[in-house]
C-alpha positions in Angstrom: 123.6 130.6 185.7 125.6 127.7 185.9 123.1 125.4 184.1 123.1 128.0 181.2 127.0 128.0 181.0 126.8 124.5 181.3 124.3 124.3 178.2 126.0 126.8 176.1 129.6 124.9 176.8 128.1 121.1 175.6 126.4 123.1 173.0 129.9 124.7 171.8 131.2 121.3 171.8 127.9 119.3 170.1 128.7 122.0 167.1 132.5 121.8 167.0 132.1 118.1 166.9 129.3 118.4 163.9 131.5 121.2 162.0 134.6 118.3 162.1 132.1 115.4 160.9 133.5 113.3 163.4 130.1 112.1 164.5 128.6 108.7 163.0 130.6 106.2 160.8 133.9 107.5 162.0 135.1 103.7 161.3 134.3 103.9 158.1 136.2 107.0 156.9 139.0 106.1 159.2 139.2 103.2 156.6 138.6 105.2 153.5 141.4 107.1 154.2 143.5 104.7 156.0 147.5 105.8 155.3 149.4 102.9 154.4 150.5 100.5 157.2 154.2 98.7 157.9 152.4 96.0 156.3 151.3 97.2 153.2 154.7 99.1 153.0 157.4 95.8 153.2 154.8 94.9 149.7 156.1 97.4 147.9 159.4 97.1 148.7 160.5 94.0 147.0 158.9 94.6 144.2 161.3 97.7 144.0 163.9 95.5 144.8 162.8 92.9 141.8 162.6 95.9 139.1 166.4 96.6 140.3 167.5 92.9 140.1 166.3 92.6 136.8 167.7 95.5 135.5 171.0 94.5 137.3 171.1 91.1 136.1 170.1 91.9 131.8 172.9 90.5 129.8 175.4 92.9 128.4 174.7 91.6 125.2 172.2 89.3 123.5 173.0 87.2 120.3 169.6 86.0 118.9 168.0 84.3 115.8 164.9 86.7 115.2 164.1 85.0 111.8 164.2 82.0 109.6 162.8 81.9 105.9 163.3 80.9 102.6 164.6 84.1 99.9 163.3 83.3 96.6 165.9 85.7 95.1 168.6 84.9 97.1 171.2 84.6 94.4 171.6 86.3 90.5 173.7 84.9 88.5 175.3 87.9 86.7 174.4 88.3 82.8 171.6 85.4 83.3 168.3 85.1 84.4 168.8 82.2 86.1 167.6 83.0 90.1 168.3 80.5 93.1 166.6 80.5 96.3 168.1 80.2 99.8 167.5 80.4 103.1 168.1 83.7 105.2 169.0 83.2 109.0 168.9 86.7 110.4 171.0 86.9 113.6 170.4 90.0 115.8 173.5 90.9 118.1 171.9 93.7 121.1 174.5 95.9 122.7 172.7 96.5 126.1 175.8 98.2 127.6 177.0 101.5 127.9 180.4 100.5 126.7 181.0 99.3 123.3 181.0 95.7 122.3 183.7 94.4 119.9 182.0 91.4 117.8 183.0 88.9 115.6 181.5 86.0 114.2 184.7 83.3 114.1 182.8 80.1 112.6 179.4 79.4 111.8 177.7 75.8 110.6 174.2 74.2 110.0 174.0 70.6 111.4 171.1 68.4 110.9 169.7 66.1 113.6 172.2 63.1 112.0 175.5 65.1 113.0 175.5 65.8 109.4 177.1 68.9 108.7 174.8 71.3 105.8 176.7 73.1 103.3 177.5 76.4 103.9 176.5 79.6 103.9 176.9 81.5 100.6 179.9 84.0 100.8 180.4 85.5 97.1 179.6 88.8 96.4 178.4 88.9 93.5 174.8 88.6 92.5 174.0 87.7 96.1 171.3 89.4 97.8 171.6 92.5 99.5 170.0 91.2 102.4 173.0 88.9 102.8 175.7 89.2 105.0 179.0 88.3 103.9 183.3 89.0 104.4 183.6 92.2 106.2 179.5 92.6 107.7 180.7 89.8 110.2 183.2 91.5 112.1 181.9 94.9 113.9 181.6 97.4 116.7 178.4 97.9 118.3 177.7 101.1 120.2 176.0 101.5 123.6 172.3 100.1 123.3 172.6 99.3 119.9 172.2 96.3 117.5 172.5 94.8 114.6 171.0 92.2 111.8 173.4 89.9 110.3 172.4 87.9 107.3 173.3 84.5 106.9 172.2 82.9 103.7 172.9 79.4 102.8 171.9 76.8 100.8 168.0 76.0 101.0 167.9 74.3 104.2 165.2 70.7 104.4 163.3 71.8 107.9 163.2 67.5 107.9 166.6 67.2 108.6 166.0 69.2 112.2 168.5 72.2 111.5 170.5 73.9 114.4 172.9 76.8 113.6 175.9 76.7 115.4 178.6 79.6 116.0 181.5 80.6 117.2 182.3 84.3 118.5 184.3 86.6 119.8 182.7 89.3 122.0 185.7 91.7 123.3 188.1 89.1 123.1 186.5 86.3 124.6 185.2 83.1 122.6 181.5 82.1 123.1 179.7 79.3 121.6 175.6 79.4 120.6 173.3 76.9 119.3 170.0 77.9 117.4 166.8 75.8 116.2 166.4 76.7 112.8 163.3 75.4 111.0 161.5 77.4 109.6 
C-alpha cells in the first residue's frame, strides 16, 4: 500500500511538473524571458537623462541664414522695363520659447574677405520685390515657437570676394552680434 501511494505521489508530481513545462531547456526560456537586470536598467537611464539635457539646453532663440541666391527680379523700376537683379539673404529668427521674443535687427553689413565693406542692402520701397524685407519688417514680436523670414536684398554680391553677413540685434533688450558665410 505504501509503494502504491508512493507511485501515485511521484506520479502526481512527474505530471504537475509536465503541465508547468518546467522540464528540459528550463535555461533557455529563463533567458527568453529574462526581466531586465540593474544592468540593463542604469542603460536606459542616461539616455533619459540625455533627451532632458538636450531639451533643457535648446536655445531660446535661433537666428539663422537658411538661404543665399541671386533674384533676377529683384528690383522694377516704376514706369520702365528696366529690371535689376540682387541677391536675397533670407534670415530665419526661431522663437523656441514659451514667452515672446522682442527682435530687432539694429545694423546689418556685407564684408568681403579684404575688410572691404559691400554696399548695402536695398531699402526703397518702391519697385522692390515683395520678397524683400525692408523699414518696418525688421523690427517684430515673435510668439511662442514661432518664426520668421526676413529678407535682405542687396546689391548682387561676387561669391569671389568671400562674403560674411554681419549684424547687430536686439533680442528683449539685449545686443547680440552674428556673423554668416554667404556665398552662394
Amino acid at each position: 500500500m505504501i509503494k502504491l501511494k508512493n507511485i501515485i505521489i511521484i506520479s502526481v508530481i512527474g505530471i504537475a511538473v509536465i503541465i508547468s513545462g518546467c522540464t528540459g531547456g528550463q535555461e533557455r526560456k529563463v533567458t527568453e524571458t529574462a526581466k531586465p537586470t540593474p544592468a540593463q536598467t542604469t542603460y536606459f537611464q542616461p539616455t533619459i537623462f540625455q533627451t532632458t539635457a538636450a531639451q533643457v539646453s535648446q536655445d531660446p532663440y535661433q537666428v539663422q541664414v537658411i538661404e543665399v541666391r541671386t533674384l533676377p527680379d529683384c528690383i522694377k523700376s516704376p514706369g520702365s522695363s528696366e529690371i535689376q537683379p540682387c541677391t536675397l539673404i533670407n534670415l530665419q529668427v526661431k522663437n523656441n520659447n514659451v514667452k515672446s521674443l522682442d527682435f530687432k535687427l539694429v545694423n546689418e553689413e556685407v564684408d568681403a574677405k579684404s575688410s572691404k565693406v559691400l554696399p548695402g542692402k536695398y531699402d526703397k520701397e518702391v519697385g522692390l520685390n515683395d520678397l524683400c524685407t525692408t523699414g518696418s519688417g525688421m523690427e517684430f514680436v515673435l510668439t511662442e515657437n514661432t518664426q520668421k523670414i526676413i529678407g535682405l536684398c542687396h546689391p548682387t554680391i561676387n561669391n569671389a570676394e568671400g562674403p560674411t553677413l554681419k549684424i547687430d540685434t536686439l533680442i528683449n533688450g539685449v545686443r547680440k552680434e552674428y556673423k554668416f558665410d554667404v556665398t552662394s
